[in-house]
C-alpha positions as CSV (number, residue, x, y, z in Angstrom):
1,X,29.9,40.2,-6.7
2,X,27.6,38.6,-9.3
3,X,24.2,38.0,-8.0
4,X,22.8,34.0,-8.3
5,X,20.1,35.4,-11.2
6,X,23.1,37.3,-12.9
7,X,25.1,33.9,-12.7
8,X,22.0,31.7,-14.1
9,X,21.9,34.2,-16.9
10,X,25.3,33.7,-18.3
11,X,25.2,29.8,-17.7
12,X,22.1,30.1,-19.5
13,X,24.0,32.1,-22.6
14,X,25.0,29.8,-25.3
15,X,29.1,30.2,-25.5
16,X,29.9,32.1,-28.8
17,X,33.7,32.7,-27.9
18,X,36.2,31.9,-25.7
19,X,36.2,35.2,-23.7
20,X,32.8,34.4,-22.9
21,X,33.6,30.6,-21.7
22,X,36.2,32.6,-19.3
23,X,34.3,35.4,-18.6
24,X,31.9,32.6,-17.1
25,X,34.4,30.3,-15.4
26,X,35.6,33.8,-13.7
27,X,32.2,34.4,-12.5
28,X,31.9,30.9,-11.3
29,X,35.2,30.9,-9.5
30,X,34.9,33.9,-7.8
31,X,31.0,32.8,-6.2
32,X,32.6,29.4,-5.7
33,X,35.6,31.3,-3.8
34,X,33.2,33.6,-2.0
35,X,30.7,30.9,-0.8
36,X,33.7,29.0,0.6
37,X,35.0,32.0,2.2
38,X,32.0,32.7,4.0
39,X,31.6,28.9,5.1
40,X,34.9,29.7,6.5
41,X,33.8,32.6,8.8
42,X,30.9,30.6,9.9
43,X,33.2,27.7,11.1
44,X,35.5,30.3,12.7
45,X,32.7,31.5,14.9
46,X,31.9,28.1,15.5
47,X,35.4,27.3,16.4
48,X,35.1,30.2,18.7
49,X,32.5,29.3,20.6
50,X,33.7,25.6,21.4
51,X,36.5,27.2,22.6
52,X,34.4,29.2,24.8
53,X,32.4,26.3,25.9
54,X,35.4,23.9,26.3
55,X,36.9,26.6,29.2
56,X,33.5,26.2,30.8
57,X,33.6,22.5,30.9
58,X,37.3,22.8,32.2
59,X,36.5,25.5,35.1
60,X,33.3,23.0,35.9
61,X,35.8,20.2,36.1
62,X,38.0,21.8,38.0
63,X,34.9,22.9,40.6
64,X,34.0,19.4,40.7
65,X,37.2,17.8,41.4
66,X,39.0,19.9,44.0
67,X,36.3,19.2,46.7
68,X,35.9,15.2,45.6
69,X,39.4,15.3,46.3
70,X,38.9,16.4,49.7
71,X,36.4,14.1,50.2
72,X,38.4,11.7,49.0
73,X,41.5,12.4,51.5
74,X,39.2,12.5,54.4
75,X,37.7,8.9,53.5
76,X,41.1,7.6,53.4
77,X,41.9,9.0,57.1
78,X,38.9,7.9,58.1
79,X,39.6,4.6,56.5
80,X,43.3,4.8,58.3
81,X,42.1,5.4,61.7
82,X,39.2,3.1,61.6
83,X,41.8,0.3,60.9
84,X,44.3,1.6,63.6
85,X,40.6,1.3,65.8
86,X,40.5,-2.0,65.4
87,X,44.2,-3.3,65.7
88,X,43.9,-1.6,69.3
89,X,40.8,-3.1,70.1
90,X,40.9,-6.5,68.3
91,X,44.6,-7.1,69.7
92,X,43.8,-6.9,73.7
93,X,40.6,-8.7,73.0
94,X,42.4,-11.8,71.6
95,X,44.9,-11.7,74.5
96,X,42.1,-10.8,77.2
97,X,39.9,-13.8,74.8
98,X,43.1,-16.2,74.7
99,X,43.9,-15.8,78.3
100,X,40.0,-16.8,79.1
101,X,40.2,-19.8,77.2
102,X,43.3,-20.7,79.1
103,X,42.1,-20.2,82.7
104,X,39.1,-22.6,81.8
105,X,41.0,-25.1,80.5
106,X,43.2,-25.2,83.4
């Protein structure tokens, strides 16, 4: 592979003949073609590592969830009694309230 002094060299040539204008656009094609190949690898191992870091994320989601889940299954019994609390109690207190109200009035 052409070094970037050995490429400034023959840009730097004046073009005599045509082998030489293609001997150039060769050089240039084949840095072009290896710079992009090596931008390549570099977002491959990028690529890689988001992957890498995306599992991590999931696996941390998954920690989080699973007992907020939980949680959120015992707030909802909680919930579910507390209002099955209060039917039993508020129920007889109206009738034990109502039947008060009725006594006095009598």
């Amino acid at each position: 592979m052409p070094s970037g002094e050995d490429t400034a060299a023959l840009a730097a040539m004046p073009i005599s003949n045509p082998s030489d204008r293609a001997s150039r656009r060769s050089v240039t094609a084949s840095k072009l073609l290896w710079s992009r190949g090596l931008e390549l690898e570099e977002l491959q191992l990028k690529l890689a590592k988001m992957q890498g870091l995306l599992g991590d994320l999931y696996e941390l989601h998954e920690d989080i969830a699973a007992p907020l889940s939980e949680d959120m299954n015992e707030a909802l019994q909680t919930a579910t009694t507390g209002v099955e609390l209060r039917h039993g109690v508020v129920e007889p207190f109206l009738k034990v309230l109502s039947t008060a109200i009725s006594n006095h009035q009598v």
